[in-house]
BARO-261936 format. One line per 5 residues: their letters; for each residue x, y, z of N, C-alpha, C. Coordinates in Angstrom, 2 decimals. Layout:
! residues N
a	X Y Z X Y Z X Y Z ~ ... $
! end
This chain:
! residues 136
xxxxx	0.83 -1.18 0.00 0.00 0.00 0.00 0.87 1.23 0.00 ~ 0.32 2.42 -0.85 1.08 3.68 -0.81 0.72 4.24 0.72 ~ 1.42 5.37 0.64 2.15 6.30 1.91 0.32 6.83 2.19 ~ 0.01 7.64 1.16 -1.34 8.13 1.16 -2.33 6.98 1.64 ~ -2.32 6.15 1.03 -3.61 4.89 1.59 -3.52 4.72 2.80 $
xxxxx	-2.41 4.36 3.27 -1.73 3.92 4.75 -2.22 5.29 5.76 ~ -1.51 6.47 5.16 -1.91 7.39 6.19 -3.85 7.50 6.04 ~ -4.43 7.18 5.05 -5.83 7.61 4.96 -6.31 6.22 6.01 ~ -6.19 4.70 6.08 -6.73 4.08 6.84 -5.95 4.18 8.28 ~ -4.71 4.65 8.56 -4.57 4.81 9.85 -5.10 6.05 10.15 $
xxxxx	-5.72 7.07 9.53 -6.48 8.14 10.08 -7.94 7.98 9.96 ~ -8.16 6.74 9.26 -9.81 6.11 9.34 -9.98 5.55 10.80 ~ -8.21 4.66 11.17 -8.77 3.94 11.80 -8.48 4.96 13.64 ~ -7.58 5.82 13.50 -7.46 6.68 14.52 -8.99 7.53 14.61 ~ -9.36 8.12 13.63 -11.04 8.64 13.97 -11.72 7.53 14.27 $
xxxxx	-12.15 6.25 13.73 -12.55 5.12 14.37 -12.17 5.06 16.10 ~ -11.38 4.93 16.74 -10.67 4.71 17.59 -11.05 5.83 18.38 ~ -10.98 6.99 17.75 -11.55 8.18 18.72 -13.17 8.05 18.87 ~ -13.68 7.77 17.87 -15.52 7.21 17.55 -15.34 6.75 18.65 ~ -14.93 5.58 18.61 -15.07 4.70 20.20 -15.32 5.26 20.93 $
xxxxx	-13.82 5.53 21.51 -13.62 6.75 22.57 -14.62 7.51 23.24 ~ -15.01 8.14 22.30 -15.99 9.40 21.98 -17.81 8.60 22.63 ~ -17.96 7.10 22.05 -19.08 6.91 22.37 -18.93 6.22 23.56 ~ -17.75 5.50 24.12 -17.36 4.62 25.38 -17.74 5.69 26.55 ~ -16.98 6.79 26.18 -16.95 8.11 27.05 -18.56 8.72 27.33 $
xxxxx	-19.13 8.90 25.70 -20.37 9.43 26.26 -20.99 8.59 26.80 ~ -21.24 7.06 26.62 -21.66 6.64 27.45 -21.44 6.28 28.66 ~ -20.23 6.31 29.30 -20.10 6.20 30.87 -20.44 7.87 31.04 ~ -20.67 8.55 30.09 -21.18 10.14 30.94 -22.88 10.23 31.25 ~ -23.01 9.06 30.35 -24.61 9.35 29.74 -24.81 8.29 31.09 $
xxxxx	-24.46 6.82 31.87 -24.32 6.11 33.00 -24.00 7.04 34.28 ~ -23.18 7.71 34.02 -22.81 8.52 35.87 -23.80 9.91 35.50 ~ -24.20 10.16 34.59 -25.72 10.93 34.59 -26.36 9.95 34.91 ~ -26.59 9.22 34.64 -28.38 8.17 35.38 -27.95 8.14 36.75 ~ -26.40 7.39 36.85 -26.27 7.13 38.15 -26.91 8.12 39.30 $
xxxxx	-26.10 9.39 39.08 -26.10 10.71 39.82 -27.90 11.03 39.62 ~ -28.83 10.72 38.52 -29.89 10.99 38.55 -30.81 9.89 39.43 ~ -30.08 8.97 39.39 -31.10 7.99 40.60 -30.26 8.22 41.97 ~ -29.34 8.68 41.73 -29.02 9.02 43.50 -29.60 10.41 43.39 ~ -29.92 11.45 42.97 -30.40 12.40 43.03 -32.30 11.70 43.52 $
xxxxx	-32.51 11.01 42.54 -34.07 10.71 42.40 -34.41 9.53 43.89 ~ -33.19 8.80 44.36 -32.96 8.28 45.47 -33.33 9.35 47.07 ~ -32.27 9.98 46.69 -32.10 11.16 47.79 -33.72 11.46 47.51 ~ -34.10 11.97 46.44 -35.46 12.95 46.65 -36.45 11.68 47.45 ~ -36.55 11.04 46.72 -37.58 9.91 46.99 -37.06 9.69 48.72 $
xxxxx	-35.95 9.55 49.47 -35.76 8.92 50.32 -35.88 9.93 51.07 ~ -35.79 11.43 50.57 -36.05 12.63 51.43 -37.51 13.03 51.50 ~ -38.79 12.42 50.54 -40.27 12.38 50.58 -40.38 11.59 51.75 ~ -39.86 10.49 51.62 -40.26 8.99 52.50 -40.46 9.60 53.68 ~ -39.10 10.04 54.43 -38.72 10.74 55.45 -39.75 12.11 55.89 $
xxxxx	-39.79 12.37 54.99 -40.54 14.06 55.06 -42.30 13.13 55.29 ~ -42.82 12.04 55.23 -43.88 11.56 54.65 -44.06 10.97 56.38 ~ -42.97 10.06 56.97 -43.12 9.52 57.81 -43.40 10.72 58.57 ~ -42.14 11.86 58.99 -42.35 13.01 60.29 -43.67 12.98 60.13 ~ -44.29 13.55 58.90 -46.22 14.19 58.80 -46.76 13.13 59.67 $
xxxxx	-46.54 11.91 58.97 -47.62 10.96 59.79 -47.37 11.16 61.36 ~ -46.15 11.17 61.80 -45.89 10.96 62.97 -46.19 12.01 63.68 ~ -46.62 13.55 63.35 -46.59 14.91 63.77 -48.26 14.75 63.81 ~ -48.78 14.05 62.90 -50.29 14.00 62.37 -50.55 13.00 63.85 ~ -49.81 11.97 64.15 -50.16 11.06 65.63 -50.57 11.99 66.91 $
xxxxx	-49.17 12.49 66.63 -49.02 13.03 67.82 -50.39 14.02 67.90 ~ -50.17 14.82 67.26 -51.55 16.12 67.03 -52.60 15.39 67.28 ~ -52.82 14.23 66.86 -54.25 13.43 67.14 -54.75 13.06 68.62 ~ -53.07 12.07 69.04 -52.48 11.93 70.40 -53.07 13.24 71.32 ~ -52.70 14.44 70.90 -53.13 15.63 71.89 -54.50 15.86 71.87 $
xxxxx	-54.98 16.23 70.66 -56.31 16.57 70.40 -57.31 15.38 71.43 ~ -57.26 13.90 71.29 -58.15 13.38 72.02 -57.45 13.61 73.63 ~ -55.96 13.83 74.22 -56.06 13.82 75.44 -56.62 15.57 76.09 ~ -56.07 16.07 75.32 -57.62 18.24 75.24 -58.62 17.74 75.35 ~ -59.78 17.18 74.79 -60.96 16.64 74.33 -61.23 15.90 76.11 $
xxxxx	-60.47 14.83 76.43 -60.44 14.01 77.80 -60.83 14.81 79.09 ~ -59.60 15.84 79.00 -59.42 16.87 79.89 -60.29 17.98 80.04 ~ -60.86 18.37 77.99 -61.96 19.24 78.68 -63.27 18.14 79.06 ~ -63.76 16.76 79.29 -64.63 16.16 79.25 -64.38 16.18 81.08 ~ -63.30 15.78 81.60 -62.96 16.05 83.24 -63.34 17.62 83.83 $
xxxxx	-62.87 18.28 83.14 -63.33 19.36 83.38 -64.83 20.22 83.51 ~ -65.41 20.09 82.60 -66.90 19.85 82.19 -67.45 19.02 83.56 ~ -67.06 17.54 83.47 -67.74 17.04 84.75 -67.30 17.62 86.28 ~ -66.18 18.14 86.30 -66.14 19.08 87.57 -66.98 20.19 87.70 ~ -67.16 20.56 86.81 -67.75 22.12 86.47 -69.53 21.63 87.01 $
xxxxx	-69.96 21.00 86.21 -71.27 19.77 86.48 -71.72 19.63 88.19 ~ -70.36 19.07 88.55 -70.32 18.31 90.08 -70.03 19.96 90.78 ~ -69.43 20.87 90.66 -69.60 22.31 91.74 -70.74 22.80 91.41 ~ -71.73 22.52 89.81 -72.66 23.45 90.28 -73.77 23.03 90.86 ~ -73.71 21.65 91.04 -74.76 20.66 91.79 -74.51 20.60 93.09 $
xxxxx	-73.32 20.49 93.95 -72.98 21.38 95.08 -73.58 22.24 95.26 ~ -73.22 23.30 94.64 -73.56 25.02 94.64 -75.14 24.80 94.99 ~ -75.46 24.27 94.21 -77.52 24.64 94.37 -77.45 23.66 95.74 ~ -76.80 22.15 95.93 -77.63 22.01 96.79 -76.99 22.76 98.26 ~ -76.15 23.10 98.60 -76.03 24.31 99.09 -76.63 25.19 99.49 $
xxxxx	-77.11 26.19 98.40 -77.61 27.16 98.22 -79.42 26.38 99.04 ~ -79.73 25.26 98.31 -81.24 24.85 99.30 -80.74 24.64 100.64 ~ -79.47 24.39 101.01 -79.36 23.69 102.33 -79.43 25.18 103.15 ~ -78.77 25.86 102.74 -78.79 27.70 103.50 -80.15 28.01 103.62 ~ -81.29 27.87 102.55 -82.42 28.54 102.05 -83.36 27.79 103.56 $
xxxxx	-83.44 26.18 103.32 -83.82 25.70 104.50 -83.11 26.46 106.08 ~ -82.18 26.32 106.14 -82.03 27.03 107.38 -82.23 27.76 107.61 ~ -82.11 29.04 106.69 -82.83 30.44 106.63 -84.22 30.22 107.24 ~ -84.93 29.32 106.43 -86.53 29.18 106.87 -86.66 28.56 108.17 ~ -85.87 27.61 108.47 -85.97 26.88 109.70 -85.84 28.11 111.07 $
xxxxx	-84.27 28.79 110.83 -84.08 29.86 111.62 -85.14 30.70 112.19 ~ -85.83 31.26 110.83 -87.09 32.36 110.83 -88.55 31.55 111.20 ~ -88.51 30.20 111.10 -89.83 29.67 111.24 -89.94 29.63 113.46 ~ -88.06 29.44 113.71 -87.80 29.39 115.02 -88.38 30.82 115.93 ~ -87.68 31.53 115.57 -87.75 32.96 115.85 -88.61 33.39 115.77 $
xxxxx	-89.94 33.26 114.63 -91.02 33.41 114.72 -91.96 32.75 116.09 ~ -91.86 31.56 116.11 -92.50 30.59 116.68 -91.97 31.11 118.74 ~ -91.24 31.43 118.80 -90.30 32.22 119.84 -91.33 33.73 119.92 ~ -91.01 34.19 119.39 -92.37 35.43 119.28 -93.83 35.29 119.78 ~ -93.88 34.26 119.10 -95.43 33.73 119.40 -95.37 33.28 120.53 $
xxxxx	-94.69 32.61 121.32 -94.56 31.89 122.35 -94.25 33.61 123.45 ~ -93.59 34.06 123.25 -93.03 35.05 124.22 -94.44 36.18 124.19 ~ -95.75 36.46 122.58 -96.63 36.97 123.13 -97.69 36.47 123.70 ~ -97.71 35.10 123.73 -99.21 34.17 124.24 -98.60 34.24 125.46 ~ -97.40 34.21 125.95 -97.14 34.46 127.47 -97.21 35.62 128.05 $
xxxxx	-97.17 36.66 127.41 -97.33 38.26 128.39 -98.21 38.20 127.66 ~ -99.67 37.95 127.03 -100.70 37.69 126.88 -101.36 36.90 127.83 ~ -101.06 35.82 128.44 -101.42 34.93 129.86 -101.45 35.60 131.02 ~ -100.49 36.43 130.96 -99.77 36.90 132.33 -100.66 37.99 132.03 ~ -100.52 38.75 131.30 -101.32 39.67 131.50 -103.02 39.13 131.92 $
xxxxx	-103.33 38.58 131.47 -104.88 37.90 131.84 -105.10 37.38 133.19 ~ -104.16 36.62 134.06 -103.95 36.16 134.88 -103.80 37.25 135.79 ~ -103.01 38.30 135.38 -102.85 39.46 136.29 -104.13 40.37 136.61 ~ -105.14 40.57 135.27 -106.47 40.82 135.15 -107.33 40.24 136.13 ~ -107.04 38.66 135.94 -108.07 38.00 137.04 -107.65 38.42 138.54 $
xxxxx	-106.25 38.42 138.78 -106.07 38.42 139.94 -106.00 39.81 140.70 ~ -106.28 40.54 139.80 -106.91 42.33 139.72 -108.04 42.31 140.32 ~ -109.17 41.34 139.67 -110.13 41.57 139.45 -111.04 40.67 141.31 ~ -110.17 39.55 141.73 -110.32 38.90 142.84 -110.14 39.73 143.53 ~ -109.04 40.43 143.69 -108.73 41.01 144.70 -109.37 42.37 145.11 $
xxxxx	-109.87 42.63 144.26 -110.76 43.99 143.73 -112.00 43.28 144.54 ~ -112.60 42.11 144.26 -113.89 41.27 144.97 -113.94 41.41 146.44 ~ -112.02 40.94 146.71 -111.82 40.63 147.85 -112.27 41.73 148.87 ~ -111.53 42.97 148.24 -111.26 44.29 149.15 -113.13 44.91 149.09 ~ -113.61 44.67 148.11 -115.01 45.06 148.22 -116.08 43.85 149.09 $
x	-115.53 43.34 149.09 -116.66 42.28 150.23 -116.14 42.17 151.72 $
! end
């Protein structure tokens, strides 16, 4: 083979050789792009997962609180219930004594005027004997 042929297929086969090259290369670029895109798409996905579990677990907890609030105002409520059922019966237990007190005190009155009401009558009669007496 001439000088020219020789140099034309060793520069066929050197661009060949770079072809390779060229596609070996893009493809381990076009591979550590996927790679780097599923560790990218890894990371995201494994940073949802994560981000997915906290919610649920923030969503427990919040639930967790909400029914033990709910408990507490239901304890509360029944305290509130139980002082004001106290309170009234209370309030009747005073109301009775009030009346009992005043029904006493009254009844004391009555008793203290049917007696200087007696006495006085008794004193009348014995006015009135003695008045007999001194005139007979």
């Amino acid at each position: 083979p001439n000088v020219p042929t020789l140099l034309a297929s060793s520069h066929h086969a050197h661009l060949a050789a770079m072809d390779g090259a060229l596609v070996e290369a893009s493809s381990t670029a076009v591979d550590a792009a996927t790679d780097l895109s599923a560790k990218r798409l890894g990371a995201r996905a494994l940073a949802a997962r994560n981000a997915r579990i906290e919610a649920e677990r923030t969503k427990a907890m919040l639930a967790n609180r909400l029914k033990r609030l709910h408990a507490e105002q239901e304890k509360a409520q029944k305290r509130i219930e139980e002082i004001e059922l106290r309170t009234a019966h209370i309030r009747e237990t005073r109301e009775r004594n009030v009346q009992t007190i005043q029904g006493r005190e009254e009844a004391e009155l009555y008793a203290h005027v049917e007696q200087d009401f007696r006495r006085q009558g008794l004193r009348r009669v014995k006015e009135e004997r003695e008045l007999k007496v001194a005139l007979a």
